[in-house]
FIFIZA-509823 format. One line per field, with one value per residue (C-alpha): residue number from 1; y negated, z negated, x; chain. Coordinates in steps of 0.001 Angstrom, whole numbers, plus 500000, padded with zeros to 6 digits. Layout:
num = [NUM, ...]
c2 = [Y, ...]
c3 = [Z, ...]
c1 = [X, ...]
cadena = [A, ...]
This chain:
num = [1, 2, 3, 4, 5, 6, 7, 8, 9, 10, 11, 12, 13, 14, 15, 16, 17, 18, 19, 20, 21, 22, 23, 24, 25, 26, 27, 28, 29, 30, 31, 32, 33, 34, 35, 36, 37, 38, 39, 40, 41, 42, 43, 44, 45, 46, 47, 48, 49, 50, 51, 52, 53, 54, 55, 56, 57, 58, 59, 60, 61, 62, 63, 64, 65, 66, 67, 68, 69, 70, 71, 72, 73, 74, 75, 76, 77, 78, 79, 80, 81, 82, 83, 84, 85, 86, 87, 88, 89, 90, 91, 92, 93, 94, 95, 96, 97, 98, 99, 100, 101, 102, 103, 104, 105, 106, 107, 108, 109, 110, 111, 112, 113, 114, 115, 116, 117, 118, 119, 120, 121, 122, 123, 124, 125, 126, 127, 128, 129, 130, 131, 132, 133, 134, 135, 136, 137, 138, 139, 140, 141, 142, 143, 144, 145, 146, 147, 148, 149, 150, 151, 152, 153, 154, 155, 156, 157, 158, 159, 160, 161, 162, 163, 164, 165, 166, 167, 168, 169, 170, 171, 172, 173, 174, 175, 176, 177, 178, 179, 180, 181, 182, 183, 184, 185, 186, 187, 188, 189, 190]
c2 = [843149, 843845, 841939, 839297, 840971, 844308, 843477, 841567, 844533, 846486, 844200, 843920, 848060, 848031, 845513, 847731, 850387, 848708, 847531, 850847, 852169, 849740, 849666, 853050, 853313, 851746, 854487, 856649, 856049, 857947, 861340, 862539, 860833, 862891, 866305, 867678, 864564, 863867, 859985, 859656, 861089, 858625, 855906, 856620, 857436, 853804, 852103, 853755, 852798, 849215, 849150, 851104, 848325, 845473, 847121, 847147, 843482, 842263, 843940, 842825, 839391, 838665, 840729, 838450, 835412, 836994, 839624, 836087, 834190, 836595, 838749, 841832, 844271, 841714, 841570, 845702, 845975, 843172, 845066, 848633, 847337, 846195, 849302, 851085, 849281, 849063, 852747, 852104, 849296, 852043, 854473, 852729, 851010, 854213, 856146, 853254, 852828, 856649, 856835, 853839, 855018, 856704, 859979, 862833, 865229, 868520, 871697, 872636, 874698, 871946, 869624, 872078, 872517, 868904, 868242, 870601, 869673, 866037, 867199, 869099, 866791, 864302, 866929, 867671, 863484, 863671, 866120, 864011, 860737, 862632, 863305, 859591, 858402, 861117, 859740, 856492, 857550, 859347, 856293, 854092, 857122, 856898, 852981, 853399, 856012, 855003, 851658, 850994, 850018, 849637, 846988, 848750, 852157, 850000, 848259, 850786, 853032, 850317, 849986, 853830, 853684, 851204, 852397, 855829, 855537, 852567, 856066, 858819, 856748, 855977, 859470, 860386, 857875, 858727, 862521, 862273, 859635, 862551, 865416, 863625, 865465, 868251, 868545, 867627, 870070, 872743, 871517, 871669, 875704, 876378]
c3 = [369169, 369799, 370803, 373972, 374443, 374620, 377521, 379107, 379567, 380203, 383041, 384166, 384428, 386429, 388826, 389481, 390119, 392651, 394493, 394812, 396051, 398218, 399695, 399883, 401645, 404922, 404915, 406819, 410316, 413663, 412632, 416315, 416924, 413265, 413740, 410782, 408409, 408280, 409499, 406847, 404088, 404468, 404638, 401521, 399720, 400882, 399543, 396874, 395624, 396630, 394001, 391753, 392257, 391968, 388643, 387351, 388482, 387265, 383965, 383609, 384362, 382753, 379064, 378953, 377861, 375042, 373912, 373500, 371957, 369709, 366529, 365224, 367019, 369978, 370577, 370515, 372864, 374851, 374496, 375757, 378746, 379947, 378871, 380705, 383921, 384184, 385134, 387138, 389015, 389579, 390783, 392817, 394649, 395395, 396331, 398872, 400475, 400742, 402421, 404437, 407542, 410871, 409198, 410961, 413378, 411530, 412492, 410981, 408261, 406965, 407071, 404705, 402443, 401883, 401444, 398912, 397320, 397094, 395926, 393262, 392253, 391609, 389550, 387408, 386876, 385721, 382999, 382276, 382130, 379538, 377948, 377457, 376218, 374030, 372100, 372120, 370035, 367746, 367749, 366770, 364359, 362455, 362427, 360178, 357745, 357579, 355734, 357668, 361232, 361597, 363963, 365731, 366082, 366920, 369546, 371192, 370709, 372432, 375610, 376102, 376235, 378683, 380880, 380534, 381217, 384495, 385760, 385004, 387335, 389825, 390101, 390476, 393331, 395121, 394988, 396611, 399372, 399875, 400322, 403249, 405073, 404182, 407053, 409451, 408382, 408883, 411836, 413680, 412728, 415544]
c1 = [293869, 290255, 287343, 288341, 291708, 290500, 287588, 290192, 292511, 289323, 288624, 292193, 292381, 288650, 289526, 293589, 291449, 288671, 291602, 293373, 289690, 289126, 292671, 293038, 289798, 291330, 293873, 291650, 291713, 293955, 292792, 293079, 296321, 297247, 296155, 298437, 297623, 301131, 300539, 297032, 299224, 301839, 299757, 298029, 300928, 302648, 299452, 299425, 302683, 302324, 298972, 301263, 304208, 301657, 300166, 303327, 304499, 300949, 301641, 304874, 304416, 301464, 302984, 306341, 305533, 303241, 306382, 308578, 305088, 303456, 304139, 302899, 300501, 300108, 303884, 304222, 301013, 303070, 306622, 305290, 303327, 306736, 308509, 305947, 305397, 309465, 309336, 305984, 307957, 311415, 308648, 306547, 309862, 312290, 308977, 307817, 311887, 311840, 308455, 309212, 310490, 308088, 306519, 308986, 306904, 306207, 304718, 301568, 303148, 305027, 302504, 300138, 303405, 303536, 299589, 299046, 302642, 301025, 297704, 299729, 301395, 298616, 296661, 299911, 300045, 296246, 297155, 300300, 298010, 295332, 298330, 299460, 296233, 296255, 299715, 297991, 294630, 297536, 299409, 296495, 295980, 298697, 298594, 295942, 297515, 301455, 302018, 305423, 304838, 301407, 300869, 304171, 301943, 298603, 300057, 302306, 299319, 296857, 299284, 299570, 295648, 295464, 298103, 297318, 293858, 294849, 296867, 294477, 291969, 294787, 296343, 292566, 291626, 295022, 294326, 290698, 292209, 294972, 292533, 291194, 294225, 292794, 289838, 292416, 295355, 292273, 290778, 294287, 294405, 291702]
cadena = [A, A, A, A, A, A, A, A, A, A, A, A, A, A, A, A, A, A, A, A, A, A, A, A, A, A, A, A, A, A, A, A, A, A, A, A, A, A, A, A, A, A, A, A, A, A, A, A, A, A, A, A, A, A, A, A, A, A, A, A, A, A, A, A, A, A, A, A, A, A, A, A, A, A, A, A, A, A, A, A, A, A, A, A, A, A, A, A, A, A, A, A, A, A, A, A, A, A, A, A, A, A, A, A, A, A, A, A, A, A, A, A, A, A, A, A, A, A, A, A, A, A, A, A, A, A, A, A, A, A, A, A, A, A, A, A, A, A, A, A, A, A, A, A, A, A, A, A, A, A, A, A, A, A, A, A, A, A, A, A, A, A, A, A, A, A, A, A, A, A, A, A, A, A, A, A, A, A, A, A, A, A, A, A, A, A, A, A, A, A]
């Protein structure tokens, strides 16, 4: 499970995350046709789901032939990446057809309710995502103590790294995009 497969998921995760950078980089534009943020936080937010949805498709897609062609640790790895990025996929899709629709005008006090509810949110996700590749070190953990399961644990364990690890640096990319409301939320006050 190491060696080539592991820089190749190591590339796969560096290159998700350039993309949501560099994507979510163009998000920030019409800051004087936005004075609350409301139109900047949208945007970012239907990016970011679309990098989320296309993690999660790319995941998916590439993991199912090697779940029905593999055995062992490589099939588990294989199995949880598409456990995983099934709920990515459910997320990223509601979130993007809720948020999919013209931004609603807001006054200036809902618009600061809903930044720092977003901003919240995303830190509460990075604990969440330390929290995943935490299981996953334990899971690799007790791969190498238990003698049932091991390549069960040491793959499951493997995915949660990757994918929690792909999120921590997602979650952390979408919060700084989203705190470029911020300026203009305070800017609007005066």
């Amino acid at each position: 499970m190491h060696g080539k497969t592991g820089r190749s998921r190591a590339w796969l995760t560096v290159a998700g995350v350039l993309l949501l950078l560099g994507t979510m980089g163009r998000t920030a534009g019409a800051q004087s046709a936005d004075p609350y943020g409301d139109i900047g936080r949208e945007r970012t937010n239907r990016v970011a789901m679309q990098i989320l949805g296309g993690w999660a498709l790319s995941n998916i897609t590439i993991s199912a032939p090697f779940y029905f062609t593999t055995e062992g640790e490589v099939r588990s790895f294989h199995e949880m990446n598409i456990m995983w990025n099934l709920v990515n996929l459910g997320i990223a899709a509601s979130a993007f057809i809720a948020g999919s629709g013209a931004p609603e005008e807001a006054d200036l006090a809902e618009s600061v309710r809903a930044q720092h509810t977003i901003e919240s949110t995303l830190l509460f996700n990075m604990g969440l995502d330390v929290a995943y590749i935490a299981a996953g070190w334990a899971l690799l953990e007790r791969s190498r103590r238990t003698v049932s399961q091991t390549e069960r644990w040491a793959g499951y364990g493997s995915s949660l790294i990757l994918q929690g690890g792909f999120l921590l640096l997602f979650d952390a990319g979408y919060y700084l995009f989203q705190r470029r409301n911020r300026p203009v939320i305070a800017d609007s006050r005066g």
